[in-house]
C-alpha positions as CSV (number, residue, x, y, z in Angstrom):
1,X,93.8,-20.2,-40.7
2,X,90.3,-19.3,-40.2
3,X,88.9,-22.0,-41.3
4,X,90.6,-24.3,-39.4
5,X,89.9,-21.9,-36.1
6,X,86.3,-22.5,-36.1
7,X,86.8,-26.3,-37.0
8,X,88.4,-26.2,-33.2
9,X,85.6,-24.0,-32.2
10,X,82.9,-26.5,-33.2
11,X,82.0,-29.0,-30.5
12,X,82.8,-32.7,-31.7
13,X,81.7,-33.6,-28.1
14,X,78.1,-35.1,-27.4
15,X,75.4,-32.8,-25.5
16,X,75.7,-33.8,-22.1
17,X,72.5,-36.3,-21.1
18,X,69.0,-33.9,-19.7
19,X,67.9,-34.1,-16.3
20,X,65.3,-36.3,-14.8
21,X,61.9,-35.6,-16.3
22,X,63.4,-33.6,-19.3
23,X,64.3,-34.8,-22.8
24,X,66.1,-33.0,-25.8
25,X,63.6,-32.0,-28.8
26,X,64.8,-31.4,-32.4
27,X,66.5,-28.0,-31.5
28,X,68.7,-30.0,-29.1
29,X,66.8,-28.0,-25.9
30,X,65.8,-30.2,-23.1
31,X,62.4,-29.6,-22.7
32,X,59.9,-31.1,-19.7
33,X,58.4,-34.3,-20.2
34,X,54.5,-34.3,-20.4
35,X,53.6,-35.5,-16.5
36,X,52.0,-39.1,-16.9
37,X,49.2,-39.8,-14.0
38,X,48.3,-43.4,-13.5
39,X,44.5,-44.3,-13.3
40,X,43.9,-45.4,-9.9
41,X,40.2,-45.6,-10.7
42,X,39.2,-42.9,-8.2
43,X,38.2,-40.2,-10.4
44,X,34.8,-42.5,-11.2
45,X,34.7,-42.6,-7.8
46,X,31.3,-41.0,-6.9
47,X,27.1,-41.5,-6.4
48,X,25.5,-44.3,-4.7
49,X,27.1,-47.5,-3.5
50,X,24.6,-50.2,-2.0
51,X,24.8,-53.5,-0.4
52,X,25.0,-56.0,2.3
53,X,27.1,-55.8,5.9
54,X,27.0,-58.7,8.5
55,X,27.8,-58.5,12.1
56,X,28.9,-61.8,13.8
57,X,28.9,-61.1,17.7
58,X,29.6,-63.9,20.3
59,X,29.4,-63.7,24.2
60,X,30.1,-65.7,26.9
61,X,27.4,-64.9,29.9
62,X,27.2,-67.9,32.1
63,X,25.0,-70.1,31.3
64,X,23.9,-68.3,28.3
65,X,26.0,-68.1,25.2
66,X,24.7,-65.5,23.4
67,X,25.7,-66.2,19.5
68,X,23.9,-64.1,16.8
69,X,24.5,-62.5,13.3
70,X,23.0,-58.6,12.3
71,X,22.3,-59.0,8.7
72,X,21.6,-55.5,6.6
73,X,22.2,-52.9,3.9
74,X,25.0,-50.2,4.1
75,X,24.4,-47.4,1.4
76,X,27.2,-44.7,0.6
77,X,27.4,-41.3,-0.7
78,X,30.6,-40.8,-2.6
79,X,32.1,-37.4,-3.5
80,X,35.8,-36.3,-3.8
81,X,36.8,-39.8,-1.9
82,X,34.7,-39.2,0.9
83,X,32.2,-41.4,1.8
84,X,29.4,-41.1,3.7
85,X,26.6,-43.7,4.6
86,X,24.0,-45.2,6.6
87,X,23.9,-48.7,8.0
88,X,20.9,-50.8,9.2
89,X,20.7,-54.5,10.7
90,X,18.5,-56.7,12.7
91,X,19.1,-59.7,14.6
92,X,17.2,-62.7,14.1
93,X,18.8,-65.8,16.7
94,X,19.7,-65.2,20.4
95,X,20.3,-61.5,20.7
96,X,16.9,-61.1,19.0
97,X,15.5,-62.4,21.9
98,X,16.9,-60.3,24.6
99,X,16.8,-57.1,23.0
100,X,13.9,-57.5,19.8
101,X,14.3,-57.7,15.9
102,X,13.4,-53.8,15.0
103,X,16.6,-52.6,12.7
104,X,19.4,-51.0,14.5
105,X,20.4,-47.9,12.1
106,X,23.8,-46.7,12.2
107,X,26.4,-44.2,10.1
108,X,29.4,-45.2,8.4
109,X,32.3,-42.7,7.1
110,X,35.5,-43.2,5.6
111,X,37.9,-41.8,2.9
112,X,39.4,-43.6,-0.4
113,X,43.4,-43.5,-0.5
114,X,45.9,-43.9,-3.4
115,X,46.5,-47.6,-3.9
116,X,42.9,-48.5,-3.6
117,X,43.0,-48.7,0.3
118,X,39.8,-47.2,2.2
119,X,39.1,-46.7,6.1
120,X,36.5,-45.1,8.3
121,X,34.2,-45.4,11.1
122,X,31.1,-47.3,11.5
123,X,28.9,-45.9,14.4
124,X,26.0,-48.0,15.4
125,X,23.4,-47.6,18.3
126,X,22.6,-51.3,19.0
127,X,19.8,-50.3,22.2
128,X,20.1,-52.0,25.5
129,X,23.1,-53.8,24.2
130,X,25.6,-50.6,23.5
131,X,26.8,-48.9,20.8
132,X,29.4,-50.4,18.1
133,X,31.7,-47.8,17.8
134,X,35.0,-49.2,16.0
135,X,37.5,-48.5,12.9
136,X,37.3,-50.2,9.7
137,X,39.9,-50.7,6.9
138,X,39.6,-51.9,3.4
139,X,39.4,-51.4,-0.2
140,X,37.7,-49.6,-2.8
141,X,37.3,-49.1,-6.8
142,X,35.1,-47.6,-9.0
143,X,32.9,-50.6,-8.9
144,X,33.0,-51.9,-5.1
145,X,34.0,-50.9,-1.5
146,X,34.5,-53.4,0.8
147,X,35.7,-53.5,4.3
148,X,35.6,-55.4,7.7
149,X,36.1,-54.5,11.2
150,X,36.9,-56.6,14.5
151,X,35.9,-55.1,18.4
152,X,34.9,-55.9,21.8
153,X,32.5,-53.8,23.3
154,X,30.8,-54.9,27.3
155,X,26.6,-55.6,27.5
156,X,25.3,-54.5,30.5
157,X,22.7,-56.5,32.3
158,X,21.9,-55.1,35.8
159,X,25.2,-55.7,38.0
160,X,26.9,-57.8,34.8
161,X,29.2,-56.7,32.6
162,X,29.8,-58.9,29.2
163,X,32.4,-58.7,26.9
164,X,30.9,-58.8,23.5
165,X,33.4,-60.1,20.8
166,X,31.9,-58.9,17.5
167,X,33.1,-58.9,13.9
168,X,31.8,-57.5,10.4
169,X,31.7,-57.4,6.8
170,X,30.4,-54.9,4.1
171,X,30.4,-54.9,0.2
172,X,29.0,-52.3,-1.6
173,X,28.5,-51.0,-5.4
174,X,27.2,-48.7,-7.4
């Protein structure tokens, strides 16, 4: 009878299933699995990233259209998804003429997110014709950030006021 008393004893049942993010090992003990981080690609995210922006702008002043395109570098310093930067553009058309071709220098910031997304703020002093203070969005990797931004900002000329539509890209890489 003793015998058959631990043969009822004996569990002929399965082991019930682990919970999420456990599995059994050999001893039949559920046991943590190992945590598995996907490579976004930020973790080479660092140093120097170079290269070109453009700024389209268009105005309507009368008479005078006023159509012109601020071609430069932007240059970031990346560290723990930050990054911080400079950017510089001159004009060469229309807007050349009414306020000179010296280099306008600006700052750019911004921060990488999961999922490759990146925004900041681009800061520029453009003179006599304002300063380009506006959001941008876009996306980043260990081997480019790029990102555009849209905005209005008003040009000042004596007693007129002109809304300035503007618009830019950037791409840069290590």
């Amino acid at each position: 009878m003793s015998a058959m008393f631990f043969w009822f004893l004996a569990c002929s049942f399965p082991l019930p299933d682990c919970a999420d993010g456990y599995e059994r090992n050999d001893a039949d003990t559920c046991v943590a699995l190992p945590e598995i981080v996907a490579d976004t690609g930020l973790s080479e995210l660092q140093g120097a990233y170079e290269g070109p922006i453009s700024i389209s702008i268009n105005a309507d002043a009368g008479n005078l259209p006023i159509e012109d395109v601020c071609e430069g570098t932007v240059a970031f310093d990346v560290s723990a998804r930050r990054l911080d930067g400079l950017v510089r553009c001159a004009f060469t058309g229309t807007v050349a003429g009414i306020i000179g071709t010296d280099p306008f220098e600006g700052s750019m910031d911004g921060a990488a997110e999961e999922g490759g997304r990146t925004s900041g703020q681009i800061v520029l002093d453009l003179g006599a014709f304002g300063v380009l203070d506006e959001p941008w969005t876009g996306t980043v990797s260990a081997d480019q950030i790029e990102g555009s931004f849209v905005g209005t900002m008003n040009f000042v000329v004596g007693a007129l006021e002109v809304p300035v539509q503007f618009e830019g890209t950037f791409s840069a890489a290590p």
